[in-house]
C-alpha positions as CSV (number, residue, x, y, z in Angstrom):
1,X,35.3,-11.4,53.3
2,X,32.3,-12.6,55.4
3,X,28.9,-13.4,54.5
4,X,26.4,-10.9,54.4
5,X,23.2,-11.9,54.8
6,X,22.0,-10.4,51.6
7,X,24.8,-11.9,49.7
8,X,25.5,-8.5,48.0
9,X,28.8,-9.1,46.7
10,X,27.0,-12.0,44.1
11,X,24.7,-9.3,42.1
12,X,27.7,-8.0,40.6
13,X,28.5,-10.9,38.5
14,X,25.1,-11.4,37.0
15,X,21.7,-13.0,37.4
16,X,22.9,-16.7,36.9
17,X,24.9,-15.9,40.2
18,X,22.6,-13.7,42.2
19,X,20.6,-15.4,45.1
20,X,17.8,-13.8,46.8
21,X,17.6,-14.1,50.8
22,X,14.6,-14.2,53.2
23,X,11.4,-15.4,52.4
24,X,10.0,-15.2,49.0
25,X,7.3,-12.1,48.7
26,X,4.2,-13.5,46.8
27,X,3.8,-16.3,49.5
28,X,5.2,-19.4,50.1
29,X,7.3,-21.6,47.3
30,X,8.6,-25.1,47.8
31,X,11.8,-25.8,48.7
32,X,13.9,-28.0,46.4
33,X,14.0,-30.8,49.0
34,X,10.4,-30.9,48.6
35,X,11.0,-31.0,44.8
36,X,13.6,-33.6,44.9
37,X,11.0,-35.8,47.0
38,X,8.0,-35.4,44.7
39,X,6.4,-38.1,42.7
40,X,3.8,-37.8,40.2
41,X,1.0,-40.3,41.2
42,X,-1.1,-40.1,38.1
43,X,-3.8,-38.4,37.1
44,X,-4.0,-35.2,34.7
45,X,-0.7,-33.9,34.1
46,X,-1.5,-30.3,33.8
47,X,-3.9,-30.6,36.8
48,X,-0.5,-31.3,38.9
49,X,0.6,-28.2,39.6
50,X,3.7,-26.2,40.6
51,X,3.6,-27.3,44.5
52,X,2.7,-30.8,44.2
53,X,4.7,-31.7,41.7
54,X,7.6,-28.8,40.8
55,X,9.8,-30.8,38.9
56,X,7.4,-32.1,36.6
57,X,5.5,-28.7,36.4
58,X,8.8,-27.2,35.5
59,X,9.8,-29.9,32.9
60,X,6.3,-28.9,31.3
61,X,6.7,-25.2,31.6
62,X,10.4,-25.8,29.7
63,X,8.7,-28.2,26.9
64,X,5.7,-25.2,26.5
65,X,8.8,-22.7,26.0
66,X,10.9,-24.1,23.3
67,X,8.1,-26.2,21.8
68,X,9.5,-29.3,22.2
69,X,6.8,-32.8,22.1
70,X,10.2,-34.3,23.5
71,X,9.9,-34.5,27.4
72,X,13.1,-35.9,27.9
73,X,14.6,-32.5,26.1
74,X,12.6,-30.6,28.1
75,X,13.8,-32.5,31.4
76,X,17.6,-31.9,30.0
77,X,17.1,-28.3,29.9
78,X,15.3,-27.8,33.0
79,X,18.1,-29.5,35.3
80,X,20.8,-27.9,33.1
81,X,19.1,-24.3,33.9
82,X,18.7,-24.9,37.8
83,X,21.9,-26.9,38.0
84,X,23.9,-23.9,36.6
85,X,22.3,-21.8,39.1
86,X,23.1,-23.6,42.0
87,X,27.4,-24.2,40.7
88,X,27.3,-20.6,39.9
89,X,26.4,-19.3,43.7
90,X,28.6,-21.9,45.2
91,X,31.5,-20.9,43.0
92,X,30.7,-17.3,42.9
93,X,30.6,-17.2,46.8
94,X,33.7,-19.6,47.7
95,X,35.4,-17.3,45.0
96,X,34.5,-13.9,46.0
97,X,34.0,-14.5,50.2
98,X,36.2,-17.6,50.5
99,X,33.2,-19.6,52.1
100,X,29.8,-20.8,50.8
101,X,26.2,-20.2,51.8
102,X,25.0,-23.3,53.2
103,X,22.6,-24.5,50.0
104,X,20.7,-27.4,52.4
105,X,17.7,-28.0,49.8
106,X,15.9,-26.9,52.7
107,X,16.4,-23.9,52.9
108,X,16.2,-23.2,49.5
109,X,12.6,-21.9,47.8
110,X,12.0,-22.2,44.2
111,X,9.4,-21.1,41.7
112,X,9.1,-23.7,39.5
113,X,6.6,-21.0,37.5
114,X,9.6,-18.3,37.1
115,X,11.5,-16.9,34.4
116,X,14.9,-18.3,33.9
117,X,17.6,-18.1,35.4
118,X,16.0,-20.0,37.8
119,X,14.4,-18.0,40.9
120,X,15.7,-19.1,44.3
121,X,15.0,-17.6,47.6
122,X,17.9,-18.8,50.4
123,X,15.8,-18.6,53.7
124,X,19.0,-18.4,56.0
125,X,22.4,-17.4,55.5
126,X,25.1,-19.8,57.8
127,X,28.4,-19.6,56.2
128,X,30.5,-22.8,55.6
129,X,34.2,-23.0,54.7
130,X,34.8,-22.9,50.5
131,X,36.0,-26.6,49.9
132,X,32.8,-27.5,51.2
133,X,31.7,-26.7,47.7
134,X,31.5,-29.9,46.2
135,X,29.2,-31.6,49.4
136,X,27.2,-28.4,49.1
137,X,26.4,-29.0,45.6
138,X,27.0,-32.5,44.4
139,X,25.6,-34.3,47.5
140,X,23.0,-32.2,48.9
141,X,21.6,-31.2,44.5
142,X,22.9,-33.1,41.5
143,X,22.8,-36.3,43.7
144,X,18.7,-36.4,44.5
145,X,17.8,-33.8,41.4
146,X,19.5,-36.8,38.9
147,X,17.9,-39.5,41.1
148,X,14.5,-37.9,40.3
149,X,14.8,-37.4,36.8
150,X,16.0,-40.3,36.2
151,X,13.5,-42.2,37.6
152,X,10.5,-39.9,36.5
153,X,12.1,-38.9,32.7
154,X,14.5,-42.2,32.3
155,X,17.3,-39.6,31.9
156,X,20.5,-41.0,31.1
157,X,23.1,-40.4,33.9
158,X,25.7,-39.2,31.2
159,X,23.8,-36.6,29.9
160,X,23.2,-35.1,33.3
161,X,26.6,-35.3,34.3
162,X,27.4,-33.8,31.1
163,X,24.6,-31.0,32.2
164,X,26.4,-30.2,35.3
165,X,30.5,-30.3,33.9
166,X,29.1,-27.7,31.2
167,X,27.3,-25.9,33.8
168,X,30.6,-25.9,36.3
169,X,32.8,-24.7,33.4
170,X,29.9,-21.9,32.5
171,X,30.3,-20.5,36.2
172,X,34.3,-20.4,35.8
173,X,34.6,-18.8,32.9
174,X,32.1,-16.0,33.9
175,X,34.2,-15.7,36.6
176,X,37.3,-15.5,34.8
177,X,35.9,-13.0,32.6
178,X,34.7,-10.6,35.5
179,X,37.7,-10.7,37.2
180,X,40.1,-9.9,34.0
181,X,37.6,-7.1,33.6
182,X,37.9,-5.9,37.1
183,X,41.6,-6.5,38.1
184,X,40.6,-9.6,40.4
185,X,43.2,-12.0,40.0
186,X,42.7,-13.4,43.3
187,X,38.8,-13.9,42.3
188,X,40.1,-15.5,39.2
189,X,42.6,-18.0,41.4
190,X,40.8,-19.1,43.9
191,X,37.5,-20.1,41.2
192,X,40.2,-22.1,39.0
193,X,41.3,-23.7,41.9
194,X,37.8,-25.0,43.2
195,X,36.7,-26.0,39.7
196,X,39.8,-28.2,39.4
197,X,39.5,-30.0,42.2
198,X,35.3,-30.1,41.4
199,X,36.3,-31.7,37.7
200,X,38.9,-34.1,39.8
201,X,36.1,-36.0,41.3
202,X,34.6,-39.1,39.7
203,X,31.4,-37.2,39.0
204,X,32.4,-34.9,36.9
205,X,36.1,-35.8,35.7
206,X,35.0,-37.0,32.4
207,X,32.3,-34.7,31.1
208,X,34.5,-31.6,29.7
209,X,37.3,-31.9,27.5
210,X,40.3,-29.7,29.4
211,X,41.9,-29.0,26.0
212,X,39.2,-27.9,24.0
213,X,36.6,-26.7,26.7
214,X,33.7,-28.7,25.2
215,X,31.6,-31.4,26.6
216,X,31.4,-34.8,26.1
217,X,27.5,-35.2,26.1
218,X,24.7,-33.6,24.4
219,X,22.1,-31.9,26.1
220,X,19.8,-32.3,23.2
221,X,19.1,-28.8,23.0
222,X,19.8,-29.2,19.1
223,X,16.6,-31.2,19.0
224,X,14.6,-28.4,19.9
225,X,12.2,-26.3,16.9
226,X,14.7,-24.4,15.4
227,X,17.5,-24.8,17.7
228,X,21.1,-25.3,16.9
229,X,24.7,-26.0,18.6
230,X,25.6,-24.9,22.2
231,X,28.8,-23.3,22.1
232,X,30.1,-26.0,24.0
233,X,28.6,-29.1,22.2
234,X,30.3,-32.1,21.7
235,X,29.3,-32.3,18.2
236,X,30.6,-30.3,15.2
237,X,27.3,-30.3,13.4
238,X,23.5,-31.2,14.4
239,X,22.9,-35.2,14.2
240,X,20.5,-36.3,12.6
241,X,16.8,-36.5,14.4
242,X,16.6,-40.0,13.1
């Protein structure tokens, strides 16, 4: 199946997999290459807002929403909710059209000010062949998204390649479920495949355990106001916060 340039076929698995195309209504957003390049210079945090600074503005708006005085939780969730958004178009398309939209942070708008999932505006369709997945995403996202929260949030490269196995194996298995549901078995093949060459590669090969599904790394989610266990947690019980 081809690309159409409203990517209809995606709205049928769910919002994490949905992609808006064209040019975002309200005005313009920045693109995630803009995001991925922006620094905070100092100054007043709150002053820096959504378009100067999107990452950090997002990071705050996630810390504000769980209530967390913990930035680096905050910057864990945040690139854990846009990362899954971006494995589960890729997947989602190379498993329903056989090809992927090309996800150049260019050409990609985000509202660092939305509701989650994460809202993303695609500004032009071009189609690419499906194992271009992993450039598509690794390369052209995780690679300059972990560079900049690392550096900004002294994030620690484990957890964020933790972030994006759990967030791979979150897209898969929504896509496994959908096709079981609708008699897609060729939907269901052709994701598994991609995901297990996406887990063979150095990046991700050790952050899920294939046996048991779960991670190897916390997102710190259980350090959150009231939060718990993700159901894919590496641990059997909350650590302690001390």
């Amino acid at each position: 199946m081809a690309l159409d340039t409203d990517l209809t076929a995606l709205r049928a698995l769910g919002g994490f997999f949905e992609l808006r195309t064209g040019e975002p209504p309200n005005g313009p957003l920045p693109t995630l290459a803009q995001a991925y390049r922006a620094r905070h210079t100092g100054g007043d945090e709150e002053r820096c807002g959504a378009r100067a600074d999107p990452v950090g503005f997002r990071v705050r708006k996630v810390a504000d929403s769980v209530r967390t005085p913990e930035t680096r939780v905050a910057a864990s969730l945040a690139h854990q909710g846009l990362v899954a958004r971006l494995w589960a178009v890729a997947l989602g398309s190379a498993a329903l059209y056989d090809h992927v939209p090309d996800l150049d942070p260019a050409l990609l708008r985000w509202d660092p000010d939305g509701a989650a999932p994460d809202e993303l505006w695609l500004t032009e369709v071009r189609a690419l062949p499906a194992d271009a997945i992993g450039e598509v995403v690794r390369e052209g996202h995780l690679a300059p998204l972990s560079a900049a929260l690392r550096e900004r949030f002294r994030m620690s490269e484990r957890l964020l390649r933790g972030n994006a196995g759990s967030a791979l194996m979150g897209a898969l298995r929504q896509l496994e479920r959908w096709s079981a549901a609708g008699g897609r078995p060729d939907v269901r093949d052709r994701a598994r495949g991609l995901a297990a060459d996406l887990f063979a590669h150095p990046g991700l090969s050790d952050t899920v355990d294939p046996a048991t599904l779960r991670r190897r790394s916390c997102c710190l989610y259980y350090r959150v106001p009231g939060g718990g266990l993700c159901g894919d947690c590496c641990f059997d019980r909350p650590p302690s916060r001390h």
